[in-house]
N, C-alpha and C positions, 0 to 999 in steps of 0.2 A: 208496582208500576202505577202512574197516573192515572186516575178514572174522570170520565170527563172531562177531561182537560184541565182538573185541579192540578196545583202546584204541591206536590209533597213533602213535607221535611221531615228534618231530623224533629224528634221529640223527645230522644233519650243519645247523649253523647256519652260515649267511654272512653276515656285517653289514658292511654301511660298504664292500664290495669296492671299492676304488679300483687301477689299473694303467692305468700308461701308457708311452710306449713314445715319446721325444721331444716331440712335439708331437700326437702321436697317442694319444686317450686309449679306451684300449683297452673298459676297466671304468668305470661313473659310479658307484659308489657302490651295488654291488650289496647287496639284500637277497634270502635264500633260503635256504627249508628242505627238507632235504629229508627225507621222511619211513622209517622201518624199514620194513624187508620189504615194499618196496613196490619195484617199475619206475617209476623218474619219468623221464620226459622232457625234454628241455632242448632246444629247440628253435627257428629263429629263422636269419633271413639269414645268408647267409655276411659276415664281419666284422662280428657280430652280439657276439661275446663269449666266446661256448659255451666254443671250445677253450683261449682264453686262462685262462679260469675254473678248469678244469679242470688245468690246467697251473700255477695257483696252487696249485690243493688237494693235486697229484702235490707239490707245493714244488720244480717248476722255475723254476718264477717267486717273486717276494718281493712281495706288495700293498705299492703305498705307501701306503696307508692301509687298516686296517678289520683285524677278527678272524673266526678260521674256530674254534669247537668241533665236537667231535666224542665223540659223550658226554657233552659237559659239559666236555669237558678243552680247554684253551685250546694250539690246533697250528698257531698261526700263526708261518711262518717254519721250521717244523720239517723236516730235511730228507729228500728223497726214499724213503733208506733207512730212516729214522727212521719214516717214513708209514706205509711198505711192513710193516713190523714192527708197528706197530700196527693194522694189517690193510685199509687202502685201497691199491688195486691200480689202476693206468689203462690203460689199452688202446688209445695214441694211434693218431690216423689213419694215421700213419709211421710204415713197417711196419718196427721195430728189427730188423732182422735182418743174422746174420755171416755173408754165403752161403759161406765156405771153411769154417766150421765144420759139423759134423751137424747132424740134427734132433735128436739126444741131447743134446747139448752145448746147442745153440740154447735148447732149454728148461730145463736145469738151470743156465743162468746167470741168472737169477732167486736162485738158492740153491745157490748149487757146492758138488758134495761134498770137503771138504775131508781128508784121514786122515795125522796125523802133517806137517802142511804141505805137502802133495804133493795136487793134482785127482784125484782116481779118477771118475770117469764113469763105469763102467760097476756102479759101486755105487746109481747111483741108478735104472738101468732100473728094475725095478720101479716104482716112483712113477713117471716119466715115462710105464709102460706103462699106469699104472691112470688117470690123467688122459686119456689118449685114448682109451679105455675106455670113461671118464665121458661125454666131448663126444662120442662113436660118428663118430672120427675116424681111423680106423687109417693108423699112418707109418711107414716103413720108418726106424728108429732112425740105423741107421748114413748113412743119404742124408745128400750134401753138401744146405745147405739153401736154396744156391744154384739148383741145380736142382728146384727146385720152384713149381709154379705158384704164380699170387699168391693164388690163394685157400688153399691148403694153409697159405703162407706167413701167413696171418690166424691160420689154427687152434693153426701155433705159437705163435706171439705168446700167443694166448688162454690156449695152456693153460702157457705159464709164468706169467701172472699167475696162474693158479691153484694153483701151487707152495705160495702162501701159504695158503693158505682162506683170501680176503679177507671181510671185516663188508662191506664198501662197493666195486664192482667198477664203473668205469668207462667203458664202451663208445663212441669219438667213429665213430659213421660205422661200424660192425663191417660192415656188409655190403655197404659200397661194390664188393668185391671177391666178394661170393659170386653163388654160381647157388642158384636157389631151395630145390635139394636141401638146398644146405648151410646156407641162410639155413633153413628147416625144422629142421634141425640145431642153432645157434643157440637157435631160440627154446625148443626143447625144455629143452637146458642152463640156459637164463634160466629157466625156469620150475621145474626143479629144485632152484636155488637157493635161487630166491626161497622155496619150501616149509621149505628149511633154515635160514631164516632170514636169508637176506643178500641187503642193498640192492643195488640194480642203478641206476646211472645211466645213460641212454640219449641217445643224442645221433643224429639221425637227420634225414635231408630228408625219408626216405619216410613218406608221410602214411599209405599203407596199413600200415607196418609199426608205423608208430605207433601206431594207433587197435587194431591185432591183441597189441601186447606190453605197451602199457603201463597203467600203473594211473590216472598223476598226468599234467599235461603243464603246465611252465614254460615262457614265453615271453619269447625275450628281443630288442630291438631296438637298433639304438644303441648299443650299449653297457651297456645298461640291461637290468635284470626289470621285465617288465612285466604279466607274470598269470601265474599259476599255479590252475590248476581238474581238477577229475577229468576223465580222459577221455569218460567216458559222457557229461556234463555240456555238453562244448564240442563244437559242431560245426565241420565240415572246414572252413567258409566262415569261422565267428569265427578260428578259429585260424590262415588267410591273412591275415585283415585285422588283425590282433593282429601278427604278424609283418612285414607289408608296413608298418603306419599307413594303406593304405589297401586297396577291393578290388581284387581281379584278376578280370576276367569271362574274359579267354582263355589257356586253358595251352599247349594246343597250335596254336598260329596255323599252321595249313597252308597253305604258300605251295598255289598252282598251277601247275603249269608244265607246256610241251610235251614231250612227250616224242619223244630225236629218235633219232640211229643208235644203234649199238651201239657202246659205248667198253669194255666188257671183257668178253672170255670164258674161262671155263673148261672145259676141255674132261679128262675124266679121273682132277684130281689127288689124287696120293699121298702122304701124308708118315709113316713110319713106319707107329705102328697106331694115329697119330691122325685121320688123313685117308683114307678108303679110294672113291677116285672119286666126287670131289665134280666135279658139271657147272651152269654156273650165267653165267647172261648180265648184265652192268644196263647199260641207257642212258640217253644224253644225258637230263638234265633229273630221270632218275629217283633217288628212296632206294631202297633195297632193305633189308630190316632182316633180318640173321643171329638168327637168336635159338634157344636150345638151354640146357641145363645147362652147369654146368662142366664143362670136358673133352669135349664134346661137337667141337670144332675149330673153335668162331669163332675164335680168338684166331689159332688158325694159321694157318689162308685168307688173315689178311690179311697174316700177318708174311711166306708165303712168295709175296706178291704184290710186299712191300717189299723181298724180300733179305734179310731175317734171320733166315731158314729156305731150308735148299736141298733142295728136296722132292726123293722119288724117283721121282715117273712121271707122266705128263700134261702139257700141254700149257696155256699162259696166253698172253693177246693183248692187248695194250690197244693200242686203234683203230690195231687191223692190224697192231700191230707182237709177232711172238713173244719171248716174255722168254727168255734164253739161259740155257744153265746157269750161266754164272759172274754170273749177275745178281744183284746188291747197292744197299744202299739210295739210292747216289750216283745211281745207273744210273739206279734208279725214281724218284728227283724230277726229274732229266734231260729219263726219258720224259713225267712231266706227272703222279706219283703225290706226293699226301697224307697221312701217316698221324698221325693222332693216338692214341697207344700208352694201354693199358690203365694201364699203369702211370708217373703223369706225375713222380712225385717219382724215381727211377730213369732213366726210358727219354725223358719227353718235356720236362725243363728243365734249366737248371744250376742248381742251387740255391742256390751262393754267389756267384751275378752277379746283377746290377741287371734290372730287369724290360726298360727299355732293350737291356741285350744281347739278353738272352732273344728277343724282338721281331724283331731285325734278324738273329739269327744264322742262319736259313733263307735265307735273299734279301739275301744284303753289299750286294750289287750298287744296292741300292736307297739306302746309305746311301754311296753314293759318288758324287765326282764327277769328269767327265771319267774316269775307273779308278782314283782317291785317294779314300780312307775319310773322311767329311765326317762330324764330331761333330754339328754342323749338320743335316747331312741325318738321320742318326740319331735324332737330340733331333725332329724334325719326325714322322721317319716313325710313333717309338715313342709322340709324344703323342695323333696322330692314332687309330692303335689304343687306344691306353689310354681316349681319351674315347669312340669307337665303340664299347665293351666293358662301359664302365662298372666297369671296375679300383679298388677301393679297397684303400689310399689311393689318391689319384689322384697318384703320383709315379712319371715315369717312371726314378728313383734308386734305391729302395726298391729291395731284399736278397730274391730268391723267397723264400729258407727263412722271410720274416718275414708274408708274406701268409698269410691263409687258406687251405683247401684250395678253393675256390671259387674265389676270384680268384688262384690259380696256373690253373686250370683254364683258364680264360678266357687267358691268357699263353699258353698252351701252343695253345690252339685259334689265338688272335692273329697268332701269327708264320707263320702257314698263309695267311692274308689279305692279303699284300702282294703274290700276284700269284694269278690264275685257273686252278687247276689242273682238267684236263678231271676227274681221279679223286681224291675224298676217301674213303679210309679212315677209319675213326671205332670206335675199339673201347670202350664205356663211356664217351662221351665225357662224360656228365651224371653222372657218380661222383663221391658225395661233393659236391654242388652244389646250391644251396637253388632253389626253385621261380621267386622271380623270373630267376634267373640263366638255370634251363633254358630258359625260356621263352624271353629272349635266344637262347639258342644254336641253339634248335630257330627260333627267324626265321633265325637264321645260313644253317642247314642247306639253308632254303627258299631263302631269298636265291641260294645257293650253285646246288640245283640251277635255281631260273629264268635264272638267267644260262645254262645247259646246261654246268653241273657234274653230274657223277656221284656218287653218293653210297651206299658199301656201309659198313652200320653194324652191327656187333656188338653188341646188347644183350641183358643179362638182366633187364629191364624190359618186360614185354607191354607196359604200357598204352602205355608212346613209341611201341613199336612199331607197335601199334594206330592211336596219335594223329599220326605223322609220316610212317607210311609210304607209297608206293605195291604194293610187293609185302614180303609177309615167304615168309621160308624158314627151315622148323625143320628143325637139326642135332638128330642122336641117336647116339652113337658111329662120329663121323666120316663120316656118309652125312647126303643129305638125304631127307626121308620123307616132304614136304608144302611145299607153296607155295602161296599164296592173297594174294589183296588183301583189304586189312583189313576192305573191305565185305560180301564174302561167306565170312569167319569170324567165330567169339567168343572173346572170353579164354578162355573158359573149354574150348576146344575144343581151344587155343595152347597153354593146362597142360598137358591130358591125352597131349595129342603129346609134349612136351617129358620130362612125367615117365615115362612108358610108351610112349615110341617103339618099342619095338622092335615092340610088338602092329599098327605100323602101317609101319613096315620092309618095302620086299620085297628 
């Protein structure tokens, strides 16, 4: 909308978008403006369009048909570098990062300092230090950027697109990976921008973060733009049924289920100085939802339940059996453990294999016969997931890297499904995933525990937590400070802990 009575325009035109991708037509013929110094939103199913769109306009992609201006100037087919220079910047969902290089390095490759044909990096601290500065994001320069959580790993990313002072920045999904602190963080930065004069494109599932940042909200379905309206304008319900084509009356379908023994305990544990005697029970039938800031140690609890963390002190059981020191991720699907990992393009798929592999690679054993690997059995086991998932495309051939970040998600939860594990770990498991889809996965979850599956989930989402749990427990620098069922808390209770634990700390 107009602020003071400015006149606003277009400063990015899309006409005619066409992309297609085989027989897969990705774009129909998009039209779309979007408007200066304004947050628009772009918003819409997973395999909706968004990121493809967006991957035109970076000029990763070439439309087969249609023209993009930008200013007036006709930058269709122009490429990445080329964009970058005239000041659009993207900030994909896939987190580009060199983890053997610094976080020095990491960010000035965007625009490497170049002197006499030779890299000098440490000419550009400065600038790297005033960008983190900017986003109130402080990094230790020299860190490999490997060793960095995934959320740090965002803020890189971000602040080298801002190497340029982009006109037009971006954003698919920016807070799929943050805790609220840093998502606070975030929008602070978008808003600073925006004052300075530069477009923010927003690409988001979270309806709360929508309706809090943005100005404008485009919808898109099919393939297709299908409205575009102020936010103030459109309410939560239009903008489902705009997105869906039809309503959704349930987001959170809460299975029921009994609740029966004890399938895991914590007794103590330690992991460096990010776990400091965490004690903590869930059984048969139940979710139990982790939730805390970044860095708070969801992520850890579960890696050092799966083996890929070797904690220092305390004690772990899953139904009676103690986990040993030299226990690894083999051991823990062995013993009857789940984990669906924070981070799926890295840790929970292969990216350049068929959705098919991906599917059967947990459980071979399913896709063999008599102990011989059956292409057969495979092609069965991987269609029957794909249509229970609702995967599009719906081919169980299709390439992960070519999927959406939705339906990888669904892939990755999938191939956890082909047999009845007593313990699902789940860290983020609805990241970067559009509403019909969670909703899928949170039936998943219920399905999972009424069979008398276990289910310990990591989120930085109250409201799931709220809407799927039977117990939440809030992390605060590696301890837990509070446990309650979601009937006798409020969100707004669940903030206050989460962001000032320590006033509630003993």
């Amino acid at each position: 909308m107009p602020y003071r009575g400015e006149r606003v325009n277009e400063i990015l035109q899309m006409r005619n978008i066409h992309k297609s991708f085989g027989a897969t037509q990705a774009l129909k013929g998009v039209d779309l403006d979007i408007l200066r110094g304004q947050v628009n939103a772009i918003v819409g199913s997973n395999g909706a369009g968004k990121s493809t769109l967006m991957k035109t306009l970076a000029g990763i992609y070439r439309p087969d048909e249609g023209t993009i201006l930008f200013d007036g100037q006709d930058i269709t087919g122009f490429t990445p570098l080329k964009l970058q220079e005239l000041g659009i910047q993207v900030v994909h969902q896939v987190l580009n990062i060199v983890g053997s290089m610094s976080v020095l390095e990491n960010i000035l490759l965007a625009n490497p300092p170049v002197r006499c044909g030779l890299l000098k990096w440490k000419s550009g601290q400065d600038t790297v230090r005033r960008i983190l500065k900017e986003i109130d994001f402080p990094l230790e320069l020299s860190a490999p950027a490997g060793s960095l959580s995934v959320s740090q790993q965002q803020f890189v990313i971000l602040a080298r697109a801002l190497i340029h002072q982009p006109k037009i920045l971006v954003l698919d999904e920016p807070t799929a990976r943050l805790g609220m602190e840093e998502t606070q963080k975030l929008f602070a930065l978008i808003r600073t921008l925006k004052q300075r004069g530069a477009t923010i494109i927003y690409i988001s599932h979270r309806m709360e973060e929508i309706y809090t940042i943005c100005d404008r909200i485009s919808v898109f379905r099919d393939g297709m733009h299908v409205l575009s309206k102020e936010a103030a304008l459109l309410s939560e319900a239009e903008l489902v049924q705009a997105m869906l084509g039809k309503r959704m009356e349930t987001f959170f379908p809460k299975e029921e289920a009994p609740i029966g023994g004890e399938v895991l305990r914590i007794q103590d544990l330690r992991y460096r100085d990010r776990l400091n005697g965490v004690s903590l029970n869930v059984h048969a039938g139940e979710i139990v939802s982790l939730v805390g800031a970044v860095g708070a140690g969801k992520t850890e609890i579960l890696e050092c339940l799966f083996g890929l963390r070797q904690w220092d002190g305390g004690k772990m059981t899953l139904r009676g059996t103690e986990l040993s020191r030299g226990h690894n991720a083999r051991r823990a699907i062995d013993l009857g453990m789940a984990l669906i990992p924070e981070d799926r393009a890295s840790q929970g798929m292969i990216g350049d294999d068929t959705v098919r592999a991906n599917l059967s690679s947990v459980d071979m054993a399913k896709a063999c016969h008599a102990g011989v690997f059956s292409r057969a059995k495979e092609d069965q086991l991987a269609q029957k997931l794909v249509d229970r998932l609702d995967v599009r495309p719906n081919d169980i051939r299709y390439i992960m890297t070519g999927l959406s970040g939705g339906n990888q998600q669904k892939v990755v939860v999938g191939k956890w499904l082909t047999a009845e594990y007593p313990l699902y770990l789940m860290d983020e498991v609805t990241a970067g995933v559009d509403i019909e889809a969670k909703a899928e996965i949170y039936k998943i979850i219920g399905q999972i525990a009424q069979k008398g599956g276990a289910v310990l989930l990591a989120t930085g989402d109250i409201e799931e937590a709220m809407g799927i749990s039977d117990r939440i427990i809030v992390l605060y620098k590696g301890r837990i400070i509070y446990e309650s069922s979601p009937a006798q808390t409020t969100k707004d209770d669940l903030l206050a802990r989460i962001m000032g634990g320590g006033t509630h700390a003993q």
